[in-house]
N, C-alpha and C positions, 0 to 999 in steps of 0.2 A: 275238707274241713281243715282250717290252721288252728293252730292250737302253739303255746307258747311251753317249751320241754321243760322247766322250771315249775308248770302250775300242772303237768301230768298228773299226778297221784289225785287234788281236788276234783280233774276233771272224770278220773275215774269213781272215787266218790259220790260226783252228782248222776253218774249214769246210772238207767235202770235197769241195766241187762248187763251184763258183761261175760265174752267169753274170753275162756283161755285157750290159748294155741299152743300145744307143750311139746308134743313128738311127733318127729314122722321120719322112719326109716326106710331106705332103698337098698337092695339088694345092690351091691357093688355092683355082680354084671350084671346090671339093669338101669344103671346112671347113666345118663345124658340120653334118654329114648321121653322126655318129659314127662315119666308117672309123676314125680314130687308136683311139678307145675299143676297137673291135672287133681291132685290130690290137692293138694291149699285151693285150688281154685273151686272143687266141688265143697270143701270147709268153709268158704269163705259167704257160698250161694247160700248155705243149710243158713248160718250163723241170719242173712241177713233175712233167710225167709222166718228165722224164729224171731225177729225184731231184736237181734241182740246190736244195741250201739256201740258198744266197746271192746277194739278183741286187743288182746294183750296175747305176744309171740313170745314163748321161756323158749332161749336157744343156747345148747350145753357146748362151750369149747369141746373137743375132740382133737387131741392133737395141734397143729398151728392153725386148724380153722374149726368155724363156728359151720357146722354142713347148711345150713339151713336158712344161711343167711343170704347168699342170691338167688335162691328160688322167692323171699320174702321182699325182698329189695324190687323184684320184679313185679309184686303186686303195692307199688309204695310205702310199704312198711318203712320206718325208720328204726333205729338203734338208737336208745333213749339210753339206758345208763348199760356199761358192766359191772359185772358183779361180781 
């Protein structure tokens, strides 16, 4: 789906479901064995078996990066505004 990052907010407005995607944490030694990928990825299957059309990812700076943002990038998520 394209969608125009300007008319975001209306288009979340006209949806009838929307989830949010807020946290997900990895154990330090447990990063790069893929649980986060495996984790959004089983969030993402529930989301579309509960008919949600809209998910919206909240991802919290930590230091000089945002953790959670190339596991999201991998499943085409964009970065619409910061905040």
């Amino acid at each position: 789906m394209w969608f125009i990052p300007e008319n975001i907010l209306s288009y979340a407005l006209q949806s009838e479901h929307i989830a949010i995607f807020k946290t997900i944490a990895i154990d330090e030694s447990k990063k790069g064995l893929g649980i986060g990928t495996k984790l959004v990825h089983t969030l993402l299957k529930s989301f579309k078996q509960r008919n949600l059309t809209t998910i919206a990812c909240v991802a919290w700076q930590y230091g000089e990066t945002e953790n959670i943002r190339p596991i999201m990038q991998k499943f085409n998520f964009i970065c619409y505004e910061k905040i």
